[in-house]
C-alpha positions as CSV (number, residue, x, y, z in Angstrom):
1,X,-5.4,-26.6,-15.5
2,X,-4.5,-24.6,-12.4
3,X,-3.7,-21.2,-12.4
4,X,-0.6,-19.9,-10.3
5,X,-1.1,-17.4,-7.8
6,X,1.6,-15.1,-6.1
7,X,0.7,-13.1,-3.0
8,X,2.9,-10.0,-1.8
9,X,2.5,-9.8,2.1
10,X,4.3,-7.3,3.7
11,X,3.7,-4.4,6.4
12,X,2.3,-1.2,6.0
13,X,4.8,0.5,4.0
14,X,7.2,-2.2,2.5
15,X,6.5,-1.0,-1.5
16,X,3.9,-4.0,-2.4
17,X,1.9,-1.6,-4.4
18,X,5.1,-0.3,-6.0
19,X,6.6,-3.5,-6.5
20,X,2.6,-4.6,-8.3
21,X,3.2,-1.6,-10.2
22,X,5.9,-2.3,-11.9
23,X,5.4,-6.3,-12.4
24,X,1.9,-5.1,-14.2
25,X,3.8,-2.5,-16.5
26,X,6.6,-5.1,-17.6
27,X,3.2,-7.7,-18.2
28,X,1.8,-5.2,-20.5
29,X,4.7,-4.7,-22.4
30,X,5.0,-8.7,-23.0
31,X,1.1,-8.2,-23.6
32,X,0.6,-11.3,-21.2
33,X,-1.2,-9.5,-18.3
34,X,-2.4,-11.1,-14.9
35,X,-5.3,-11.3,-12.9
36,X,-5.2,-8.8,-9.7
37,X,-6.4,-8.8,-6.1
38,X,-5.7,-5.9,-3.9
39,X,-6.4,-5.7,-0.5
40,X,-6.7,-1.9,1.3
41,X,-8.0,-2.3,4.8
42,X,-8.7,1.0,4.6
43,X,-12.1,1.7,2.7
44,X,-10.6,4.4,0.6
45,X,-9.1,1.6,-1.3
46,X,-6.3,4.4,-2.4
47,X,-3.9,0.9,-3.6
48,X,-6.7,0.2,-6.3
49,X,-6.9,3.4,-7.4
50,X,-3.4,3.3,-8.2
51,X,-3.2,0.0,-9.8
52,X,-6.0,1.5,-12.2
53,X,-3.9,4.3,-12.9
54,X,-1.5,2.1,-14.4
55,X,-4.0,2.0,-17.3
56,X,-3.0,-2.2,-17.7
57,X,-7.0,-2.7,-17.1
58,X,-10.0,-1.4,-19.0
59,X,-13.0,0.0,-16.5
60,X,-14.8,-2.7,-18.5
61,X,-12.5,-5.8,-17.9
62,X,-12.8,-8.7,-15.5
63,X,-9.3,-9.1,-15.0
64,X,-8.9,-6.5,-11.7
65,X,-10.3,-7.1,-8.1
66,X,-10.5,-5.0,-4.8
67,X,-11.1,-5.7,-1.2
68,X,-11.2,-2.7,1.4
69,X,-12.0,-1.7,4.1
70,X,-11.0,-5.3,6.6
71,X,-7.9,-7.9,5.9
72,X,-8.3,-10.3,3.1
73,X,-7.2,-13.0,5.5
74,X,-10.0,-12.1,7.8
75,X,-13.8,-14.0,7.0
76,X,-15.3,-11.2,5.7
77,X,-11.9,-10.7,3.2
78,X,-12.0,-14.8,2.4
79,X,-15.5,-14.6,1.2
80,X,-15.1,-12.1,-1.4
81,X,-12.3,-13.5,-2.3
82,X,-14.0,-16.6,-3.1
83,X,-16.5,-15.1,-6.2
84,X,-13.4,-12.5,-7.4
85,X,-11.1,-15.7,-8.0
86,X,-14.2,-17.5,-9.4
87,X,-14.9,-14.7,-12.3
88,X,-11.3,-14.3,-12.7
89,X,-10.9,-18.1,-14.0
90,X,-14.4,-18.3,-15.9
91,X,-14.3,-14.7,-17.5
92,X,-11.4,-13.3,-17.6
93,X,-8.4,-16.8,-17.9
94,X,-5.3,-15.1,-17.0
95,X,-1.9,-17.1,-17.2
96,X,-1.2,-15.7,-13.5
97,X,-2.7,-14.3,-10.7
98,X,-1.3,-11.9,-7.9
99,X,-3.0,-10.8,-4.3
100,X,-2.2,-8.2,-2.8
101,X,-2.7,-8.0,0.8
102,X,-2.9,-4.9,3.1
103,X,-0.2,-4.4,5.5
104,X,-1.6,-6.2,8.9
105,X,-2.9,-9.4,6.7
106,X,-1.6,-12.7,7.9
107,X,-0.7,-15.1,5.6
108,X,-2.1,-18.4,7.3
109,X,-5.6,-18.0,6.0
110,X,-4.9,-17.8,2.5
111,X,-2.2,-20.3,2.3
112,X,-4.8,-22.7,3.6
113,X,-7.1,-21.3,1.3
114,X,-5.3,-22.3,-1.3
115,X,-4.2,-25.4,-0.3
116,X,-7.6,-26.4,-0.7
117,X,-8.3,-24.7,-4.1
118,X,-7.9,-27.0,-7.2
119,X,-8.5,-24.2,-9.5
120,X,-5.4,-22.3,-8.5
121,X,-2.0,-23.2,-7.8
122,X,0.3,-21.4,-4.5
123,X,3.6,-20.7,-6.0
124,X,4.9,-17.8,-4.5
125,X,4.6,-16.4,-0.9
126,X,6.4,-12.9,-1.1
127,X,6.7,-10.8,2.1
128,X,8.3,-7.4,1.1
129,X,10.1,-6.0,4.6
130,X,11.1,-2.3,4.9
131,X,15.2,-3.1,5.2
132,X,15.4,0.7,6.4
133,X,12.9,0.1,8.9
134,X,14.7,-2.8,10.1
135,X,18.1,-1.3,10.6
136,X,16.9,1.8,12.1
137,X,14.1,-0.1,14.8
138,X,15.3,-3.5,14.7
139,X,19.4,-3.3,15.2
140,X,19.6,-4.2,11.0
141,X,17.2,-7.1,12.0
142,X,19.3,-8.2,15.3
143,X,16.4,-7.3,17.9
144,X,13.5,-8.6,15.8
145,X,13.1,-12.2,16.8
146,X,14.0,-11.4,20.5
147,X,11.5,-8.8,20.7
148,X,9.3,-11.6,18.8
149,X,10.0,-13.9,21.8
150,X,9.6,-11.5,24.9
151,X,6.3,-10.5,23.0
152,X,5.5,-14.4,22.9
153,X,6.5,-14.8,26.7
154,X,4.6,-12.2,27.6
155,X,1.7,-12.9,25.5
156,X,2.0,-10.0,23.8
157,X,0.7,-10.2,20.0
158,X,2.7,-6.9,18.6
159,X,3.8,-5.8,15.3
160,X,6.8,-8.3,15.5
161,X,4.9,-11.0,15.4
162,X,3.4,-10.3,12.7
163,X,6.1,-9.6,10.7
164,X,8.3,-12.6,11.9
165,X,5.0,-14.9,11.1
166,X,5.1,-13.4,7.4
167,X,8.4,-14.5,6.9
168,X,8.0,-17.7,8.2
169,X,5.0,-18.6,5.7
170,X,6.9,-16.8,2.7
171,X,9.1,-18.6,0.2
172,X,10.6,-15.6,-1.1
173,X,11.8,-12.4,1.0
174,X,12.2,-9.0,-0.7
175,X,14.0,-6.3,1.2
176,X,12.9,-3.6,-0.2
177,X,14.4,0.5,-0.5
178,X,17.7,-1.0,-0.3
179,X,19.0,2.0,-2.5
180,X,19.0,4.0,1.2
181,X,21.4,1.1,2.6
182,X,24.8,0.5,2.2
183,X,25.5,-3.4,0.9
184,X,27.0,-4.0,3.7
185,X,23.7,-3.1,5.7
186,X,21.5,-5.1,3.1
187,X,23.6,-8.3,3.7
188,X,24.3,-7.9,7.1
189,X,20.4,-7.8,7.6
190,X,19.5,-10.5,5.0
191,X,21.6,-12.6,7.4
192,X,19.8,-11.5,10.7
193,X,16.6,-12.9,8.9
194,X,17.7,-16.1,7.3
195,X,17.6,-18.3,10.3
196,X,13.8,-17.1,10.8
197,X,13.0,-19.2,7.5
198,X,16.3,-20.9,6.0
199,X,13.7,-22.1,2.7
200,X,13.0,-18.7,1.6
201,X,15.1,-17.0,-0.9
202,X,16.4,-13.2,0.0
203,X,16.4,-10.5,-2.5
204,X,17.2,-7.0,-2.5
205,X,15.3,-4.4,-4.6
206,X,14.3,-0.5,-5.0
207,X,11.8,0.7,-6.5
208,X,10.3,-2.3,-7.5
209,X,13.1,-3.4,-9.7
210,X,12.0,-6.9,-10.1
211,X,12.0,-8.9,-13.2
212,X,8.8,-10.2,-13.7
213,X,10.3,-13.3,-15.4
214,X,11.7,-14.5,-11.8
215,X,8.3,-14.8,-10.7
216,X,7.1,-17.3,-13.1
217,X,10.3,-19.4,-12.2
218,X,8.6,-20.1,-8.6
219,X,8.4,-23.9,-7.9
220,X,4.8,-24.4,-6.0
221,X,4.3,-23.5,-2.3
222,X,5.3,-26.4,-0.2
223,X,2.3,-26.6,2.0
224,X,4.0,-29.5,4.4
225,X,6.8,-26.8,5.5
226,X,4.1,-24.7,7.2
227,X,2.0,-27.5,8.6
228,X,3.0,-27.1,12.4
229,X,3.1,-23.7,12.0
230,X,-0.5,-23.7,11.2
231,X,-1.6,-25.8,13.9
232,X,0.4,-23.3,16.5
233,X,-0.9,-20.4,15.1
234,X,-4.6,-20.7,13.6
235,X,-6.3,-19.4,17.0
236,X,-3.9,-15.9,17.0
237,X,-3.5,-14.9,13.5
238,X,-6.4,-12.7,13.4
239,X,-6.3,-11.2,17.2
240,X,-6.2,-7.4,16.8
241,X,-2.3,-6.2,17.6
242,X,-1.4,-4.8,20.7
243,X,1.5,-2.6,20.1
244,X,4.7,-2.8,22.6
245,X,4.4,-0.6,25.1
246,X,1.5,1.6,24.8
247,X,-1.8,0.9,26.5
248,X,-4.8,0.3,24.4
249,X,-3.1,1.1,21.3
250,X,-4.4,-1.0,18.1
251,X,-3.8,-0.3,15.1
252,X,-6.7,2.2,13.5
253,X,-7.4,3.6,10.1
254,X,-8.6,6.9,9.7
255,X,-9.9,8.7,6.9
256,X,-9.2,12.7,6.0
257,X,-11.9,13.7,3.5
258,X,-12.1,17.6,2.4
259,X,-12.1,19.4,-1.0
260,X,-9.9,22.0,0.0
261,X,-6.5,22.3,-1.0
262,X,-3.4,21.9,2.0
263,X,-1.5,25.3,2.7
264,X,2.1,23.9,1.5
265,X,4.4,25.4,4.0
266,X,1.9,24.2,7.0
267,X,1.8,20.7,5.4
268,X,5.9,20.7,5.2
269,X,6.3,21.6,8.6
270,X,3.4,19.0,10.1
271,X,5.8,16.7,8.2
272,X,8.5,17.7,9.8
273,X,7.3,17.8,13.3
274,X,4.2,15.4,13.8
275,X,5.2,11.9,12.4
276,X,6.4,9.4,15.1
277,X,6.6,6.1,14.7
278,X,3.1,5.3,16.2
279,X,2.2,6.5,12.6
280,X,2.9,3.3,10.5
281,X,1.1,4.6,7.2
282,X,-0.9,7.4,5.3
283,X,-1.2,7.7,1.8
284,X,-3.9,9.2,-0.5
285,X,-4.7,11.9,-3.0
286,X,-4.5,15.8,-2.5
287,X,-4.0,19.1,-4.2
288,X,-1.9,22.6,-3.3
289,X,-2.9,26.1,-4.2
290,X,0.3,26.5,-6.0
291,X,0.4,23.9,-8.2
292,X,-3.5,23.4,-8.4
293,X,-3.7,21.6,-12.1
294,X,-2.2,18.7,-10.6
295,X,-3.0,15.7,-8.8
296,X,-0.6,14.3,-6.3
297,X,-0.2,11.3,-4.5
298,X,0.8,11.1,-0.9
299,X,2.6,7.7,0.3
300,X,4.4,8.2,3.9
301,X,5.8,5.3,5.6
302,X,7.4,5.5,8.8
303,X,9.4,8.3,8.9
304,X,9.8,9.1,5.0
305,X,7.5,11.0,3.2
306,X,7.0,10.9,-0.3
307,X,5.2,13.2,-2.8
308,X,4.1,12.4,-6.5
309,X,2.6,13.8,-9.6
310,X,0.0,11.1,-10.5
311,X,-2.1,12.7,-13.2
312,X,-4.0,16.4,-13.5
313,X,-7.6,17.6,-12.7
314,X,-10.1,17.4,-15.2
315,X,-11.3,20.9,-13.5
316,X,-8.4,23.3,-14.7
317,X,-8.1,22.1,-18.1
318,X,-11.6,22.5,-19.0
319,X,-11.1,26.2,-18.1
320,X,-7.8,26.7,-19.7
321,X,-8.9,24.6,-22.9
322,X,-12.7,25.8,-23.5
323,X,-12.4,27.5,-26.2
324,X,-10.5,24.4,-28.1
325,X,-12.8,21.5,-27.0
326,X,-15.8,20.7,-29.0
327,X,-19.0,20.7,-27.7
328,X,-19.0,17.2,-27.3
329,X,-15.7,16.6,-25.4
330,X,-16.4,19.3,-23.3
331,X,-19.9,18.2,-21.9
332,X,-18.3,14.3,-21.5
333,X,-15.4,16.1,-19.2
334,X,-17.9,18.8,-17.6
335,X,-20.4,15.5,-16.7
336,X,-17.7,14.0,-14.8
337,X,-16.6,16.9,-13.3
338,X,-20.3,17.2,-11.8
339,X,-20.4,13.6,-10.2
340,X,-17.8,14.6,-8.0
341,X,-18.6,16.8,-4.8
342,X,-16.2,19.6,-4.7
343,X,-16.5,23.2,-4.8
344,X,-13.5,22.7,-7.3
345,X,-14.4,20.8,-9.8
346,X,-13.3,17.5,-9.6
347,X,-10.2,18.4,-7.3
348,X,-10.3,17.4,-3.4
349,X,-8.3,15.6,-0.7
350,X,-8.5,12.1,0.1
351,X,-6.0,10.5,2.7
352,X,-6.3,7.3,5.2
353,X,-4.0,7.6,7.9
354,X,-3.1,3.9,9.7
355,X,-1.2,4.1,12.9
356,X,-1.5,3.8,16.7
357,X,-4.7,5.2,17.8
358,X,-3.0,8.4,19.5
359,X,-0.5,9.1,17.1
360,X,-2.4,8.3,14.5
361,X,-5.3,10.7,15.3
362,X,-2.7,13.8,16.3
363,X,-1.5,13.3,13.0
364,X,-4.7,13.6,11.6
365,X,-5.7,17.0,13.8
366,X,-2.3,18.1,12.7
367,X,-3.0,17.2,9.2
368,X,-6.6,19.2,9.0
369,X,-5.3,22.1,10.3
370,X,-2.9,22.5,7.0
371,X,-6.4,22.8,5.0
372,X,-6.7,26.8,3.5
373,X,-8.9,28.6,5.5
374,X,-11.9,30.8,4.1
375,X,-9.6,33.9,3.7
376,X,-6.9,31.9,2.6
377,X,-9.4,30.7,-0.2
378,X,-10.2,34.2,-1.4
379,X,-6.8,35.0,-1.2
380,X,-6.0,32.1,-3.3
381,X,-8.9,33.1,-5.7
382,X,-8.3,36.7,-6.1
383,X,-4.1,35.9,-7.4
384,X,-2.4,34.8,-4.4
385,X,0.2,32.9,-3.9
386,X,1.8,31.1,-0.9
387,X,4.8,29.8,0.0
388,X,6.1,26.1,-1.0
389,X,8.8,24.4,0.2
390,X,8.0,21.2,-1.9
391,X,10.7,20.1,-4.7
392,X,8.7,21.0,-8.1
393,X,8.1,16.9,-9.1
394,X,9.0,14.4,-6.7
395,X,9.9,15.3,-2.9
396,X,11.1,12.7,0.0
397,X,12.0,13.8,3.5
């Protein structure tokens, strides 16, 4: 018997990972859990790391998948697709599966992929789209297909093509962070986008906030709908994007590695003054000197910035719990403190930074020069504090 298979497309940014989250913790709780793919075209592969966190899979299992560092939908993504799918249905059996793409993956490759596949069965397409991103660059959705065509008639293959090619392969459309929207904003750009694809359903959420239950109601992909489009579109879908209006501007990743800490004020005004729009995406793991037992996530989209606590170093607790831990549990957490290379234990920074290739690398100058200097370290390690702006939990700006 086939399994069903629901892929979230969706640009870099548009909650996927968030939205996975939260379909995997509502699995759990029913105790029926699926089988995962997640794409990261960026080879820090922070989406997988997350999904671990979620603590659904066991280090052990067979049921969870990653693919970094290039698009699922590109050759390279297809054929390790191929054997993760393959030990997903002989090892592990899940009831459901669900891919993940990154954000510049085009849907055409797998849903011919699939098409194909008699082990699996295409239920549901889902691109998530950014319905803040849309009002504020697109007019509430308005501009998007005519900046699609003047791309097209100047053969131009931009950001909006992508996006309009994801919705027209998709079955189901989420617009996604539409607690930041008025209704009236949410419908008036769910109606902007129906004509691009008048088959696929239109659904608001935040957060996530999807019953998983609606997903297993999905009716299998119908392949013949997307025929033509196929045909039209096969030789393009994987041609690098040229982004409107900027000269030799593709989209690159980049990736900030350092085990220092950021200084919090610098990082909260590089915030403030250094994103532009040419920076689509960054998002990764990091630590501040004044709040240095925990481990926070970064996940900036656009314009919005978004802080986390995901968890706490191993490195302070072992100091601040010695004396309580036996032998034994301290040696297992001071061995994996070891494996990792970091002056501080097992804290460090780890960011990927996706974006047009100027912006994305003055962000990243701007973004290395928040690091604590030497003196700022000894300072730091003699008592000192420093200032932070940063809400004590969760901060957006």
């Amino acid at each position: 018997m086939s399994i069903p298979v629901t892929i979230l497309h969706g640009f870099l940014g548009s909650g996927k990972t968030t939205l996975l989250r939260s379909l995997l913790t509502q699995s759990a709780k029913s105790g029926v859990i699926p089988g995962v793919v997640v794409n990261d075209m960026s080879e820090l592969d922070v989406d997988g790391v997350l999904i671990k966190n979620t603590e659904v899979f066991d280090d052990e299992g067979s049921h969870f998948f990653t693919i970094s560092g290039h698009s699922i939908s590109s050759a390279k993504g297809l054929k390790e697709l191929k054997p993760a799918l393959k030990t997903l249905k002989k090892q592990a059996q899940p009831p459901w599966v669900i891919i993940e793409t990154s954000g510049s993956s085009h849907p055409l490759p797998l849903v011919e992929f699939f098409k194909s596949n008699k082990d699996f069965a295409l239920k549901g397409v889902v691109t998530l789209v950014d319905a803040t991103w849309l009002k504020e660059d697109y007019q509430f959705a308005q501009s998007l297909v005519p900046k699609w065509q003047e791309n097209l008639s100047n053969q131009v293959r931009g950001i909006e093509n992508l996006l309009v090619e994801q919705i027209l392969f998709s079955n189901q459309i989420f617009l996604t962070k539409t607690d930041k929207l008025t209704s009236k904003a949410v419908e008036q750009i769910a109606q902007a986008l129906h004509p691009i694809n008048p088959y696929a359903a239109i659904s608001g959420t935040a957060w996530g906030n999807m019953d998983v239950a609606y997903f297993h109601q999905f009716p299998d992909y119908n392949f013949h709908l997307v025929d033509q489009l196929i045909t039209e579109l096969r030789s393009s879908v994987n041609a690098p994007l040229t982004l409107s209006g900027k000269d030799n501007q593709k989209i690159v990743s980049k990736v900030i590695r350092d085990d220092r800490p950021f200084h919090p004020l610098r990082l909260w005004e590089v915030c403030h003054k250094h994103l532009t729009h040419g920076v689509f995406r960054s998002k990764g793991f990091f630590w501040l000197p004044t709040r240095d037992d925990m481990s926070l996530l970064w996940s900036q989209a656009n314009g919005s910035v978004g802080l986390e606590v995901i968890g706490f170093w191993r490195a302070p607790i072992l100091k601040a719990e010695m004396e309580d831990l036996e032998q034994e549990h301290y040696d297992i957490l001071k061995k994996k403190i070891d494996k990792i290379d970091s002056r501080f234990g097992d804290r460090r920074c780890r960011l990927t930074v996706i974006g047009q290739k100027d912006e994305a690398s003055d962000f990243v100058k701007a973004l290395e020069a928040c690091f604590l200097t030497d003196e700022e370290l000894n300072f730091w390690r003699n008592g000192g504090s420093f200032e932070d702006p940063w809400p004590t939990n969760v901060a957006k700006i």
